[in-house]
N, C-alpha and C positions, 0 to 999 in steps of 0.2 A: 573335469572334462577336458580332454586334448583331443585335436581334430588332427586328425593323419593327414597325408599325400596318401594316397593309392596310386600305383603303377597300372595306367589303364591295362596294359599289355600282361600283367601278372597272370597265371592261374587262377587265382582266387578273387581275383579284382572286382568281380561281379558280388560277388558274397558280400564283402568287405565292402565295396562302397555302397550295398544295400543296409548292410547293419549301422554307417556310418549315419546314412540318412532317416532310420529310427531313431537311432542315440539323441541324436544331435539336430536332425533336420538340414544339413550340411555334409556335400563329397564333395573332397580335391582330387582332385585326379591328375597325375603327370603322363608323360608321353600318352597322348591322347594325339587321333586323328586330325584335331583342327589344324590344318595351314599356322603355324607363328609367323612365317614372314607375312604370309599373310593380315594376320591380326598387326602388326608392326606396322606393317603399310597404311593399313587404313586407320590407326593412329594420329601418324603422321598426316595424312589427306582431312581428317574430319578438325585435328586443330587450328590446321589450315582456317578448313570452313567458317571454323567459330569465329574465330580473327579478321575474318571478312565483314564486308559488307553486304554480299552477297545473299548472306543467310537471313538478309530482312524479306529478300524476293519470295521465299519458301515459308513465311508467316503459318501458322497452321490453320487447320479449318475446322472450328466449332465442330460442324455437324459428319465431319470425318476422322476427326482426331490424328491428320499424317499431317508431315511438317515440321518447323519449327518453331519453338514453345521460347521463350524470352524469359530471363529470369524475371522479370516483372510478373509473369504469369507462374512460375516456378511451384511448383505441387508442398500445401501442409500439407506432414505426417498426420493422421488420424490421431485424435488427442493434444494434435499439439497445435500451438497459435502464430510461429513464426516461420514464416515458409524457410526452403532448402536453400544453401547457394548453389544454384546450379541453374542452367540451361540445357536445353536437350533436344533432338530432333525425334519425329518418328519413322518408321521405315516400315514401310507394308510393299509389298512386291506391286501392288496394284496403286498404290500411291504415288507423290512428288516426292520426284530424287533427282539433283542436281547431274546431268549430265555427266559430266565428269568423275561423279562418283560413284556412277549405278553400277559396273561392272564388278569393281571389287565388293561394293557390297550385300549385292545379292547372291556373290558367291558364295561370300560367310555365310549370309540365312540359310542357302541350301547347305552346306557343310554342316551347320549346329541345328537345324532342324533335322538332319539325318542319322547324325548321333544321338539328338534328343529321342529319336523312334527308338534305337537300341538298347538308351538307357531308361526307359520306360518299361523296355520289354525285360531289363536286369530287375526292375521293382517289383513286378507284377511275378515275376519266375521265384522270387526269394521274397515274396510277402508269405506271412502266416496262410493257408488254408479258405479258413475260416474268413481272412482281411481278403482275399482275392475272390471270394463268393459274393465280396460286396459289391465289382467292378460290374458297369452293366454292358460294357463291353472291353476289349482287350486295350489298354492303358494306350500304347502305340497308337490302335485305330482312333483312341482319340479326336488324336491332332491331324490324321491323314487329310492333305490336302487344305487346312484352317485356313480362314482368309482373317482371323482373328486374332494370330501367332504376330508378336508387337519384339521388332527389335528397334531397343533405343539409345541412340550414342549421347551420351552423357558427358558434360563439360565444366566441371568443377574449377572455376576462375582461382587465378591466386586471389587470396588475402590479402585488401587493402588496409584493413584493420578500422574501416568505419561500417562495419557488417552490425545488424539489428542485435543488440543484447537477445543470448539465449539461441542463436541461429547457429546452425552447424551444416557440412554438405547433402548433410542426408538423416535426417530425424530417425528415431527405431519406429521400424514397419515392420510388417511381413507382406508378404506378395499376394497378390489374388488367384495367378494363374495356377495350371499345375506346378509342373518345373519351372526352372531358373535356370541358364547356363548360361556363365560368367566367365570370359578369362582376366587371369590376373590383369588388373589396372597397371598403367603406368607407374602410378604411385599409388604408394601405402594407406590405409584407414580404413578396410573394410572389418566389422567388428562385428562378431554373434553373441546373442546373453546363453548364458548356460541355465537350465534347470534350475540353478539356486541364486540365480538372479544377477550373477558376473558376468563383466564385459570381456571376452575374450579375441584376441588379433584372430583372423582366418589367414591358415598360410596361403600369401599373395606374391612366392614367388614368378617372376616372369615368367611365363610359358605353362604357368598350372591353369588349370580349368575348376572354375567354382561353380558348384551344381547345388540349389535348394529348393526344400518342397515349398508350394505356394498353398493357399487357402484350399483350394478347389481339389485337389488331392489330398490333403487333410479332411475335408470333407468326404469325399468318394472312399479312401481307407477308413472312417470313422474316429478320425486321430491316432490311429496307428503310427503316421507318416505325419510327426509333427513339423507346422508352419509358423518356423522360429522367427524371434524378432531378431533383426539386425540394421546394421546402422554404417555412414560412412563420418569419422570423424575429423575435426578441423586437423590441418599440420601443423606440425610444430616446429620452433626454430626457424633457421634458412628456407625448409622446405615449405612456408608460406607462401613465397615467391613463384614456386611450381603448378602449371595448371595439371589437374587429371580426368584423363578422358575414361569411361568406361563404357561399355559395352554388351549388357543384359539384351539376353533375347529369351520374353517371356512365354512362353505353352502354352497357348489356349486350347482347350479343345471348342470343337464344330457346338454352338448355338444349341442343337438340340438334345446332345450328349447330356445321358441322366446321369447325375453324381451322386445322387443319394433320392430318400423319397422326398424330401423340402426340395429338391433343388434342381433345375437344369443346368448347365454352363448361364446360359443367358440369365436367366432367372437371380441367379449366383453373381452373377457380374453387374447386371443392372442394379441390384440390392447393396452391393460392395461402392460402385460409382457415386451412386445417390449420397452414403455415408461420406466420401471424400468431397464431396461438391460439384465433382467434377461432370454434373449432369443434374434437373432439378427430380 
């Protein structure tokens, strides 16, 4: 299994990055819509944050889940027993966000939730027949308007090298939500397993765009649209010294949206929560 770049802007790019995401569960996508300097800038502005002090002000809140999350509180993978190294903020447009920081990035949320409508509507337009009979309504209308749609900047500390045996930045998961849209991280480690159970790099040049399916369209396709595991791993050499920030903004669709006959959004996600902990 090798995962392509797709050239958003191709002829066929719609095709191609829908068959990628059957194959694989995984599309890159180059010259895509999103702002880079943008992404660039708010790079720079959230390492900032991290490195602050500040980010103790913005604690998160139990019962709303926006804010900032401490690596002491840092998310186990399902299955696994040592939590992530990482630190992480949430961002919901109706949430706490630092002053300073709210302009640029609720401009990304609206830029990548507007692509994310597009590319929903490339899924739905290039799913089999039969898999699009499943959808109980148009992929897109979804997420229209979601107060549930979670973008989270992500802070992967350098390696002091007194890290817990067995801990890595980011355990193999898969997602809950529908999509995933990713741009390349600062640095390197984002890794997919293939079908026959190898760990493969995702191409993470700068400026590419990493899109994967989550549970809840795995679900809603019937597994059509598989919800791969993948992983971010420790650096190696010099490059332990490097922090990396990344930048996932996950898909929910609206609470009542049916995915399948088990399941609503909510339903689906509360069931997914309870398994992680992260709710009793």
């Amino acid at each position: 299994m090798k995962l392509e770049t797709i050239d958003y802007q191709a002829p066929d790019s719609a095709k191609r990055f829908v068959e990628s995401l059957h194959e694989t569960g995984f599309g890159v996508l180059s010259n895509h819509p999103i702002q880079q300097q943008l992404v660039e800038k708010i790079y720079q502005q959230w390492y900032d944050f991290f490195n602050s002090e500040q980010k103790h002000e913005y604690l998160y809140k139990p019962e709303t889940q926006d804010g900032f999350f401490p690596a002491s509180v840092s998310e186990t993978a399902k299955g696994h027993t040592v939590k992530d190294i990482k630190e992480y903020y949430h961002v919901y447009p109706w949430g706490r966000i630092p002053e300073q920081l709210k302009q640029d990035i609720l401009a990304y949320y609206q830029q990548a939730n507007t692509l994310a409508a597009e590319l929903l509507a490339w899924i739905e337009q290039y799913s089999p027949e039969d898999v699009a009979q499943k959808y109980s309504i148009a992929l897109s209308k979804m997420i229209e308007n979601s107060q549930k749609t979670l973008l989270r900047i992500l802070h992967y500390p350098p390696l002091k090298g007194d890290e817990e045996l067995g801990a890595i930045r980011a355990a193999a998961h898969e997602d809950i939500n529908l999509i995933t849209i990713l741009p390349a991280a600062n640095e390197p480690g984002l890794q997919v397993k293939t079908k026959q159970g190898d760990w493969i790099d995702v191409p993470s040049d700068f400026g590419n765009l990493i899109i994967n399916i989550g549970d809840m369209l795995q679900e809603a396709s019937d597994g059509y649209f598989p919800s791969t595991s993948h992983r971010v791993i420790n650096p190696q050499g010099t490059d332990k010294t490097k922090s990396r920030i990344s930048l996932p903004l996950f898909l929910h669709p609206n609470p009542e949206v049916v995915l399948s006959e088990r399941h609503t959004a909510d339903s689906y996600l509360m069931e997914r929560l309870r398994e992680l902990g992260v709710i009793d």
